[in-house]
C-alpha positions as CSV (number, residue, x, y, z in Angstrom):
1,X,186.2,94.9,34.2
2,X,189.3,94.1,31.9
3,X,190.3,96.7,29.6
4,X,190.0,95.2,26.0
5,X,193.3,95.7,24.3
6,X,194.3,96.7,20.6
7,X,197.3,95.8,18.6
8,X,198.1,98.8,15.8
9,X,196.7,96.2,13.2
10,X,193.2,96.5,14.5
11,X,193.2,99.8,15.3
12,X,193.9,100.5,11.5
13,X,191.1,98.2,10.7
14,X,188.9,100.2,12.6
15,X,190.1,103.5,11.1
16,X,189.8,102.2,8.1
17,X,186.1,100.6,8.2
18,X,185.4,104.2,9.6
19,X,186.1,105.9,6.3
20,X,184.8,103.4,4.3
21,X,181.8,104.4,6.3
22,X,182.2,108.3,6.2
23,X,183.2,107.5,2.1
24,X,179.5,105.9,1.5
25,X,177.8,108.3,3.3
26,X,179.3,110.9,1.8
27,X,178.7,109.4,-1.6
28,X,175.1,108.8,-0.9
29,X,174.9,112.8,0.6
30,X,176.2,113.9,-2.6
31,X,174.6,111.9,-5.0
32,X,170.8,112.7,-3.5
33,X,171.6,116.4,-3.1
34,X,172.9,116.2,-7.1
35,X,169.9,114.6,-7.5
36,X,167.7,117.1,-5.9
37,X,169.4,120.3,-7.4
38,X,168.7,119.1,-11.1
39,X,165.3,118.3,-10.2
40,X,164.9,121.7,-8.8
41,X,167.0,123.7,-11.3
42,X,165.4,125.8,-14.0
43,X,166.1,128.0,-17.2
44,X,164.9,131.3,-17.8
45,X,164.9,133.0,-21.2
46,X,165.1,136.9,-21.2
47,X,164.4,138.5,-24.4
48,X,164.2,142.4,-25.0
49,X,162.6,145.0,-27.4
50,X,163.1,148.8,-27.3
51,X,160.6,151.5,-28.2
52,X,161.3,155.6,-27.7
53,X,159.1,158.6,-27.0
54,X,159.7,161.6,-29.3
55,X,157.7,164.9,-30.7
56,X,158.6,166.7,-33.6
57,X,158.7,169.9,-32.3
58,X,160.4,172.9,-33.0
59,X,164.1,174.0,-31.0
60,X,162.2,176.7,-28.9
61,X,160.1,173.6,-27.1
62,X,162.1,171.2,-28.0
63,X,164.1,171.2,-24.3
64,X,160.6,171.2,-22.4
65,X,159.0,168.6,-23.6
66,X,162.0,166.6,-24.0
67,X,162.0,166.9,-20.3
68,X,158.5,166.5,-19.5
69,X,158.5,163.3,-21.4
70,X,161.2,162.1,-19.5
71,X,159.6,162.9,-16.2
72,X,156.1,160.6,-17.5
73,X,158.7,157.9,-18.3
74,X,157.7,155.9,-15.3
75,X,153.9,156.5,-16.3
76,X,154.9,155.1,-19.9
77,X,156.3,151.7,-17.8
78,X,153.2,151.5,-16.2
79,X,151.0,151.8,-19.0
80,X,153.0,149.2,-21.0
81,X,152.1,146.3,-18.2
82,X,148.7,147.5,-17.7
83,X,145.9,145.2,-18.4
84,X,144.6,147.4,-21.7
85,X,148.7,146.3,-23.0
86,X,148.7,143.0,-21.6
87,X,145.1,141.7,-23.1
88,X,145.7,143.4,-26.4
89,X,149.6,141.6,-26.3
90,X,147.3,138.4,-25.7
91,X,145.5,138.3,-28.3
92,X,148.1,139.9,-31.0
93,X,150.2,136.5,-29.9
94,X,150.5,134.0,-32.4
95,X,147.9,131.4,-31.5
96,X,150.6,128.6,-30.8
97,X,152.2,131.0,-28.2
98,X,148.5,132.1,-27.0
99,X,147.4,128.9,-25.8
100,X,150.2,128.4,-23.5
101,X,150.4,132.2,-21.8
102,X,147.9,134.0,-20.3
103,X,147.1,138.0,-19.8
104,X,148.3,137.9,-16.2
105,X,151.3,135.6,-16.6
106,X,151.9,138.1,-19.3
107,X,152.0,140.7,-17.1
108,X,154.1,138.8,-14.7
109,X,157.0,138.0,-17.4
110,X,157.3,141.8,-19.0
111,X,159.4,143.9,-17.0
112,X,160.6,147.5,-18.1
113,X,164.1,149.8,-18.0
114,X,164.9,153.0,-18.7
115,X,168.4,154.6,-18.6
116,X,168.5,158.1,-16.5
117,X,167.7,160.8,-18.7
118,X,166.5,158.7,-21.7
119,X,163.5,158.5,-23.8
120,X,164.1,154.8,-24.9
121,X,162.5,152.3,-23.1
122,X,163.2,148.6,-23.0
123,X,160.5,145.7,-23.0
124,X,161.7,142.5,-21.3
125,X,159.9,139.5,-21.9
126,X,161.1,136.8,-19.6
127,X,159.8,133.0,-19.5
128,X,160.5,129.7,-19.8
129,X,160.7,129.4,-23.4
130,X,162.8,131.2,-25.4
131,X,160.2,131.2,-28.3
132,X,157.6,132.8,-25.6
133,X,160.2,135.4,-24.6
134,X,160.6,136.3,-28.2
135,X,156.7,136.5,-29.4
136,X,155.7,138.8,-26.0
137,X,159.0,141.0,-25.7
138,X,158.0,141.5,-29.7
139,X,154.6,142.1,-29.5
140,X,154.1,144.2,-26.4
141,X,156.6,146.1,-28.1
142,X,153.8,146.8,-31.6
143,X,151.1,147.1,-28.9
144,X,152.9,150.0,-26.7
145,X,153.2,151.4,-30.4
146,X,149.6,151.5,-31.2
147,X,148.1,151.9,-27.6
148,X,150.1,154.1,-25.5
149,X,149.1,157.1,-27.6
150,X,145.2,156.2,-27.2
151,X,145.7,155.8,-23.4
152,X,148.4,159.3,-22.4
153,X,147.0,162.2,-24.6
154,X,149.8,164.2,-26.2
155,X,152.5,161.1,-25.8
156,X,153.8,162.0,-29.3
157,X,155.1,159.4,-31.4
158,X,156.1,155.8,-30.5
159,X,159.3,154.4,-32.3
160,X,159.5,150.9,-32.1
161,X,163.2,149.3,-32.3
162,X,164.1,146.2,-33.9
163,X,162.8,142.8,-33.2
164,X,164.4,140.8,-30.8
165,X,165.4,137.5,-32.1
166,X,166.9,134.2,-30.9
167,X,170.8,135.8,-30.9
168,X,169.4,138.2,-28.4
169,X,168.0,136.0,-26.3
170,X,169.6,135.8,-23.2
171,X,169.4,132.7,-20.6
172,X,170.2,132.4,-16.7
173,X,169.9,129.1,-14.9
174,X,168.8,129.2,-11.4
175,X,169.7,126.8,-8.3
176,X,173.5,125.8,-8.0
177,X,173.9,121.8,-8.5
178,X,177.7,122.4,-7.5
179,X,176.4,123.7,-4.2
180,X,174.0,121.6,-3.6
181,X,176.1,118.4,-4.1
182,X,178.8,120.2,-1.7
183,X,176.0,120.8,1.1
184,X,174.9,117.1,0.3
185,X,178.8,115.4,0.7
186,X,179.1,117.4,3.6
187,X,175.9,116.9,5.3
188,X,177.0,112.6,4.9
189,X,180.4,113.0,5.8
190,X,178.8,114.3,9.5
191,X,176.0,111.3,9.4
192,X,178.9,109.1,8.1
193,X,181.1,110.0,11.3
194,X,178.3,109.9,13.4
195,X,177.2,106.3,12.4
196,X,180.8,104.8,12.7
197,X,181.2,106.7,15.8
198,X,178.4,105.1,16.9
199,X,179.0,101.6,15.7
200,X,183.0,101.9,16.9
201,X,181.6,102.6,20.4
202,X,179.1,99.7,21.0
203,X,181.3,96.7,19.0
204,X,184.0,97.6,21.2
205,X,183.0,99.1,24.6
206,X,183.3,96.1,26.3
C-alpha cells in the first residue's frame, strides 16, 4: 500500500478544520450547559426576626433562672416549629401569603439560632419570595409571643424584636452558571477532539 503523502499546506488545513471542529463543539458544550444552569438555578430569600426569654425576678434568683432558661433554649426552638406555632402562624398570615404556603412548608422554611449563652433567639423565615420570608419570619415571631408561654409553664415573658423588613432581607442564589458553562466547554472540547480525530483518521487512512 502507498503511503499517502502531505505537503505542510494540507497538514495545516487539517489542523485547522480540527479546531474549527473542537471550537463548535465547544461552543455548543458551553452554550447547553449555560442553558441548563439558568434553567436549574434558583433564589432564596432569608428573612429574620428575634424574640428573647426574660423574668423579672429579683438579684438573689436572678443568676438561676437566667441559667435554667438558657439550658430550655433548645426546647424554646422546638416549640417555635411545632405544629401548635406553625398552624397558628398559618392562619395569622395575611390571606394573600396564606393561600400560597402551607403549615408544613411553614415548618419546613422557619429555622432557629441562638448564640452560646444567650436568651435571644432568632426566627428565620426562608422561601422563595422575599414577601413570604417577610410575613412568616414576622409572624411566627407574634405567635412564639403569644403561645410559647401557654405551651412551657413558667417561660416568663416573651420580647419580641423588631420587624424584619425588605432591607433585611437577605438573598443567596444557588447552582453556579459559571461552572456549569466551564464543565459544558470542556465536556465539547473532548467530544470536539474526539469527532475530528475520528473524521481525520478515516478521510485519510488510505
Amino acid at each position: 500500500m502507498e503511503t499517502k503523502k502531505y505537503s505542510l499546506n494540507d497538514l495545516i488545513k487539517i489542523i485547522w478544520k480540527n479546531i474549527i471542529v473542537i471550537i463548535v463543539f465547544a461552543v455548543i458544550g458551553g452554550s447547553g450547559f449555560f442553558i441548563l444552569a439558568k434553567h436549574k438555578q434558583s433564589t432564596t430569600y432569608t428573612a429574620e426576626r428575634s424574640i428573647m426569654i426574660s423574668h423579672s425576678l429579683d438579684s438573689k434568683r436572678a443568676h438561676s433562672q437566667v441559667s435554667a432558661d438558657i439550658a430550655m433554649i433548645p426546647t424554646y426552638e422546638d416549640l417555635i416549629k411545632s405544629r401548635q406555632v406553625t398552624e397558628d402562624t398559618w392562619k395569622t398570615l395575611p390571606k394573600s401569603v396564606r393561600k400560597e404556603v402551607s403549615p408544613k412548608s411553614i415548618s419546613d422554611s422557619i429555622d432557629t439560632n441562638n448564640r452560646p449563652e444567650s436568651l435571644v433567639i432568632t426566627i428565620r423565615a426562608t422561601t422563595k419570595d422575599a414577601s413570604q420570608s417577610l410575613a412568616i419570619a414576622n409572624t411566627t415571631a407574634e405567635v412564639a409571643k403569644k403561645e410559647l408561654p401557654k405551651m412551657q409553664k413558667g417561660l416568663g415573658t416573651v420580647h419580641v424584636y423588631t420587624k424584619a423588613n425588605r432591607k433585611t432581607v437577605t438573598s443567596q442564589t444557588h447552582g453556579s452558571v459559571k461552572k456549569y458553562t466551564l464543565v459544558g466547554v470542556a465536556l465539547g472540547i473532548v467530544a470536539g477532539m474526539l469527532v475530528s480525530f475520528t473524521i481525520t483518521t478515516l478521510r485519510h487512512m488510505n
